[in-house]
N, C-alpha and C positions, 0 to 999 in steps of 0.2 A: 485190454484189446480194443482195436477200433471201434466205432459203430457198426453193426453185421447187415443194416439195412443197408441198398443200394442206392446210392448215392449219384441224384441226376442234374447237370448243370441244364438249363434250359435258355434260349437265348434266340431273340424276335429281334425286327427294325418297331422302332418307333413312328416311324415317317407317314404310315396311316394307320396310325395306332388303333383309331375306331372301326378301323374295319377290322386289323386283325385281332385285338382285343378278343371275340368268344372264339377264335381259334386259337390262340394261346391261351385261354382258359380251360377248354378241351382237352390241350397237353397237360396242365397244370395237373386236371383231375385225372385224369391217366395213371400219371404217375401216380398221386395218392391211390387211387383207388389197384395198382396192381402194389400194393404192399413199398411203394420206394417213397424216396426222400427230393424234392429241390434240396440242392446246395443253399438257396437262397431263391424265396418266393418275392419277384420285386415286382408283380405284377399292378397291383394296387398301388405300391410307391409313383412306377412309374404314370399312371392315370392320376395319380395326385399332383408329381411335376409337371405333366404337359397342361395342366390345370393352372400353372402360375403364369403370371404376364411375363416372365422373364429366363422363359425355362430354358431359351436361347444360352444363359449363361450357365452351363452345362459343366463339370469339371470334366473332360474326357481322359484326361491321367487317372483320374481316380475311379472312374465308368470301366476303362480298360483294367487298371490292377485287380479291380474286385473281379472282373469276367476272368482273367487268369487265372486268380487264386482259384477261385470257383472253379474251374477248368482241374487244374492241379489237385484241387479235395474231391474229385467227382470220379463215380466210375463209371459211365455212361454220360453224353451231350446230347443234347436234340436241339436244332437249330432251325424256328420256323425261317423258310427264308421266302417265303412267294415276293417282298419286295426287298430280294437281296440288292443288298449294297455291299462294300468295300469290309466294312467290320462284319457283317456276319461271314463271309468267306474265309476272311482271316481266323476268325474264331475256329472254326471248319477244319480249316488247315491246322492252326496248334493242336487243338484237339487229337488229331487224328498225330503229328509229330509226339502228343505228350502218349501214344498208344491207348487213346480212347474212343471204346466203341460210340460212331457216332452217326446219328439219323439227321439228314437232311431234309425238310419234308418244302413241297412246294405246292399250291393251289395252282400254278399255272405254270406250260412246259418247260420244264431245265433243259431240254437239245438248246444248243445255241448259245448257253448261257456257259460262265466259266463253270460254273457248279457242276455242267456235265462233265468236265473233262476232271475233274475232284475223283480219282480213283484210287482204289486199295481196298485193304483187309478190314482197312477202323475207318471207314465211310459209306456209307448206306445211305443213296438218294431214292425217294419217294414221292411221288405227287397223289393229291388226295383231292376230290370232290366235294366231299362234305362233312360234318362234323364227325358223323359213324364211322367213315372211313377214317378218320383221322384218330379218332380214337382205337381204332383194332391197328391201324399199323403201329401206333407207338407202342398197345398191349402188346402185342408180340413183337416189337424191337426190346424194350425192356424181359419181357421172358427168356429170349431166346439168349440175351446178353448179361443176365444175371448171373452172379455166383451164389448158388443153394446158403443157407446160411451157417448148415450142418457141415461137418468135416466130411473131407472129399476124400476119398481113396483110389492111389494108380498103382501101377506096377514100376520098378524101375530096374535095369540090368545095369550088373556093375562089373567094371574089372576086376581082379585082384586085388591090386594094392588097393582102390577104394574099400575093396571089403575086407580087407584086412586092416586098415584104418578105423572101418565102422567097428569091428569086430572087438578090436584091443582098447576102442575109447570106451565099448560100451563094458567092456571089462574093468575098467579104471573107475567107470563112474560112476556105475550098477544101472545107467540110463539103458531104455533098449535103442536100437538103431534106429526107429523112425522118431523118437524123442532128438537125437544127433542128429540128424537130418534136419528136421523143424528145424530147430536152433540156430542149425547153421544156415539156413535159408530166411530165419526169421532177424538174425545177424546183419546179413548182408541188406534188406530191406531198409533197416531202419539207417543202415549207413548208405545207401542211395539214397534217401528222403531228407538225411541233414545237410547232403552237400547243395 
C-alpha cells in the first residue's frame, strides 16, 4: 500500500528569496511538525542555487516537471504566493484541476490580484501577518484536509441488482461485500493512475 502519511507539495517564488525564506521554512515545519510529509524538501537546494553566479541558467523544463510530478504524488499543495508571479498561479490552478486540496497563503492583500478571483472547492486563499499566524493556518489547513490514516467507515444504499451482484460474488468467493467493494474501487484507482 502507499505511504499512509499525507503527502504535501509545497511551492514559493524565488524572486525575494531572502525575504521569504523563514516563511517558507514556517510551512516546511508545519507540515513536519503536524505529522505530514514534503513531497520534496527543496528549500535548502534552492538557497544553494541562488548562491551560484549563474543561477540565471535555471533548467525551467525540469523546475516545471518536478512541480508536477510533485503536484500529482501530493495530497494537499500549499503555495506561498505574497510575491506571486505567473508559475505559482499556474501551479494553483493544476493543483486544484488535478482535485488537490490547496492553500494559497499571502503576506499582502490578494483583492485585486488574480489569486482572488482563484475559486472552488480545492483552493483556499489566506493572508497571514506573521510567522504564528502562518503557522496555525497551515496547522489547520493540513488537519482539516487530512485523510485519518486508519480505515474509514460510511454507509452506502444500493439498488437491487448491485446488491445482488454483491451478494452472489460474495458467494463465489467466500469474500464479504465490503472486501468486493474495496477491490473494486481499489481496481479502478490503480487503472486511473496508469493512464
Amino acid at each position: 500500500m502507499a505511504n499512509s502519511t499525507t503527502q504535501i507539495h509545497v511551492t514559493g517564488s524565488t524572486s525575494n528569496f531572502d525575504q521569504d525564506r523563514p516563511f517558507l521554512q514556517v510551512i516546511f515545519d508545519a507540515v513536519y511538525a503536524n505529522k505530514a510529509e514534503p513531497v520534496h524538501d527543496w528549500l535548502s537546494a534552492a538557497a544553494n542555487r541562488l548562491k551560484q553566479p549563474h543561477h540565471e541558467n535555471t533548467d525551467w523544463k525540469a523546475l516545471l516537471d518536478s512541480n508536477l510530478n510533485s503536484i500529482k504524488k501530493s495530497d494537499l499543495v500549499i503555495v506561498e504566493a505574497t510575491q506571486l508571479n505567473f508559475g505559482q498561479g499556474f501551479l494553483a490552478y493544476t493543483a486544484s484541476q488535478y482535485k488537490k486540496p490547496t492553500l494559497v497563503l499571502s503576506r499582502t492583500p490578494t483583492t485585486n490580484r488574480f489569486v482572488s478571483g482563484a475559486q472552488g472547492k480545492y483552493i483556499t486563499v489566506k493572508e497571514y501577518a506573521n510567522e504564528d499566524e502562518l503557522r496555525l493556518i497551515v496547522g489547520k489547513f493540513i488537519k482539516q484536509n487530512s485523510i485519518p490514516e486508519k480505515d474509514l467507515r460510511f454507509n452506502m444504499v444500493l439498488d437491487r441488482p448491485i446488491y445482488r451482484y454483491l451478494r452472489d460474488t460474495s458467494y463465489e468467493t467466500g469474500k464479504n461485500k465490503s472486501q468486493i467493494v474495496r477491490e473494486l474501487l481499489e481496481n479502478d484507482l490503480k487503472r486511473r493512475n496508469t493512464r
